[in-house]
C-alpha positions as CSV (number, residue, x, y, z in Angstrom):
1,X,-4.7,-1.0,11.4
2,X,-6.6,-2.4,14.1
3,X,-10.0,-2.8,12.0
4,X,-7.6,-4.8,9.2
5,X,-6.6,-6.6,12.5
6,X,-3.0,-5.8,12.0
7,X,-1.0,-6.2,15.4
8,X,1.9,-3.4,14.7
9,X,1.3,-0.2,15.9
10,X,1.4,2.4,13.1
11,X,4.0,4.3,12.8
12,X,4.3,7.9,12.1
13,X,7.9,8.1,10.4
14,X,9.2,10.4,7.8
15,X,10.4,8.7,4.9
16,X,13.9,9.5,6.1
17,X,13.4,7.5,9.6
18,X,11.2,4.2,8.2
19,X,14.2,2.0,7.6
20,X,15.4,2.5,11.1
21,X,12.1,2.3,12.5
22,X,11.3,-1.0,10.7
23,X,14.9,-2.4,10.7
24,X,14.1,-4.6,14.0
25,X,10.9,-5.8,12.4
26,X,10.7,-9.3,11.1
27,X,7.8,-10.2,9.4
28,X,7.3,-13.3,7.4
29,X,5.6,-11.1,4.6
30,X,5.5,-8.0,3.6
31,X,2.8,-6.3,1.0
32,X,4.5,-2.9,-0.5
33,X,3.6,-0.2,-2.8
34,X,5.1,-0.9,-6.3
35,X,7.9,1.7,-6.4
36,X,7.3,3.6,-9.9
37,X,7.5,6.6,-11.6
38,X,5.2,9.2,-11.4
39,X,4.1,7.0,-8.4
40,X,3.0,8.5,-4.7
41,X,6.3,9.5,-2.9
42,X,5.1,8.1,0.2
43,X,4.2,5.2,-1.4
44,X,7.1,5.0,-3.3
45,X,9.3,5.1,0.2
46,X,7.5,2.7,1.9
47,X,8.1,0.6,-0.9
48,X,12.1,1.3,-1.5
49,X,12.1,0.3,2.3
50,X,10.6,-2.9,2.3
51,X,12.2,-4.5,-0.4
52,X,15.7,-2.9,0.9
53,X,14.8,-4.6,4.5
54,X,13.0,-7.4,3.7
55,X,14.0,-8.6,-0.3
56,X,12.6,-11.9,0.0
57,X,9.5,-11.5,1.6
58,X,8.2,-8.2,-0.6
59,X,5.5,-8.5,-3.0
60,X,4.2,-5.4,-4.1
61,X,0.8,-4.0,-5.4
62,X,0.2,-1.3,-7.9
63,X,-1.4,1.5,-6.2
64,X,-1.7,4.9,-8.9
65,X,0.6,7.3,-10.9
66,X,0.3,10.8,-11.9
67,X,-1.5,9.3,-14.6
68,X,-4.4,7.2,-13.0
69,X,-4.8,3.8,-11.4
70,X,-1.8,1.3,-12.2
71,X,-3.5,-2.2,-13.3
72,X,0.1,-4.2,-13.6
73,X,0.5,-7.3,-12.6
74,X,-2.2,-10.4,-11.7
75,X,-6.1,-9.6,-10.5
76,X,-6.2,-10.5,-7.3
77,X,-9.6,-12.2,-6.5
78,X,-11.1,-10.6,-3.1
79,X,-12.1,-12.9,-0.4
80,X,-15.9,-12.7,0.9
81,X,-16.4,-9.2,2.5
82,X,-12.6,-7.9,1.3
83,X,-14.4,-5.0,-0.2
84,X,-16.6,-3.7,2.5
85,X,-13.8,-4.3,5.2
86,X,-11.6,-1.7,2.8
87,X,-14.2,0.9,2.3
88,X,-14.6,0.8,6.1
89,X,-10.5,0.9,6.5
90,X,-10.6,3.5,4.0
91,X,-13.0,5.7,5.7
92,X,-10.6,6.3,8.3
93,X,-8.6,8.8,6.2
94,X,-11.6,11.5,6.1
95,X,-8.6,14.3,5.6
96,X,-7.8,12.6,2.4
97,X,-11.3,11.9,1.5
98,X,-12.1,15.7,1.5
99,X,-9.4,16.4,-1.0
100,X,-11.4,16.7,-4.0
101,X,-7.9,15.3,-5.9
102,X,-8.4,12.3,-3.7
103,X,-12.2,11.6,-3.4
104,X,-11.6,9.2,-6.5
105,X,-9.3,7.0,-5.3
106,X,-11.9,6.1,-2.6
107,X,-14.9,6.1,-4.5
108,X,-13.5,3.6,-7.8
109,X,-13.3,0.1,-8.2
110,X,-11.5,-1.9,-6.0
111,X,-9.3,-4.2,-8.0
112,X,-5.8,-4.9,-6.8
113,X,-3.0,-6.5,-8.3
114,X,0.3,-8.3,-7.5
115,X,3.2,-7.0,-9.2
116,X,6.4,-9.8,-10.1
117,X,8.9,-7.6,-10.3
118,X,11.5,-10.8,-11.2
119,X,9.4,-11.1,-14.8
């Protein structure tokens, strides 16, 4: 979080505890996980959570299924060095990185999209 420049400290909740660690939180946005099926249930969580705190200032992303990479919603275009400050956020996770199930999440494309999820 600190190499994204984020200033909240990370927390380390179950998915149980993130709404009542969050609840005195008020952020002007929030980016989420799109909750889906099939999706990460971590991901999933966090994103149930957000929108239940924070309904009108959610917008989620797609992130990936059980099926592959989600690509719902609009492209968003990546600012000048987007991609090499993710990789280097990324690299953070090496636990996850040596998970061969995981290694290609890390190694694809890039692309993200915002998801509408009043359409």
């Amino acid at each position: 979080m600190r190499l994204l420049g984020c200033d909240m400290t990370a927390l380390h909740s179950t998915p149980g505890r993130l709404a009542g660690d969050l609840a005195g939180y008020e952020p002007t946005q929030v980016w989420a996980p799109l909750p889906e099926k099939g999706g990460n249930s971590d991901h999933n969580a966090v994103g149930n959570t957000a929108v239940a705190l924070w309904p009108d200032r959610t917008t989620f992303y797609s992130t990936y299924t059980d099926t592959g990479r989600t690509v719902t919603g609009v492209k968003v275009e990546p600012l000048p060095g987007w991609t090499t400050l993710k990789r280097r956020a990324m690299s953070c996770y090496e636990s996850q990185y040596a998970l061969s199930a995981m290694r290609p999440h890390f190694q694809r494309g890039f692309d993200e999209y915002e998801v509408d999820v009043n359409c």
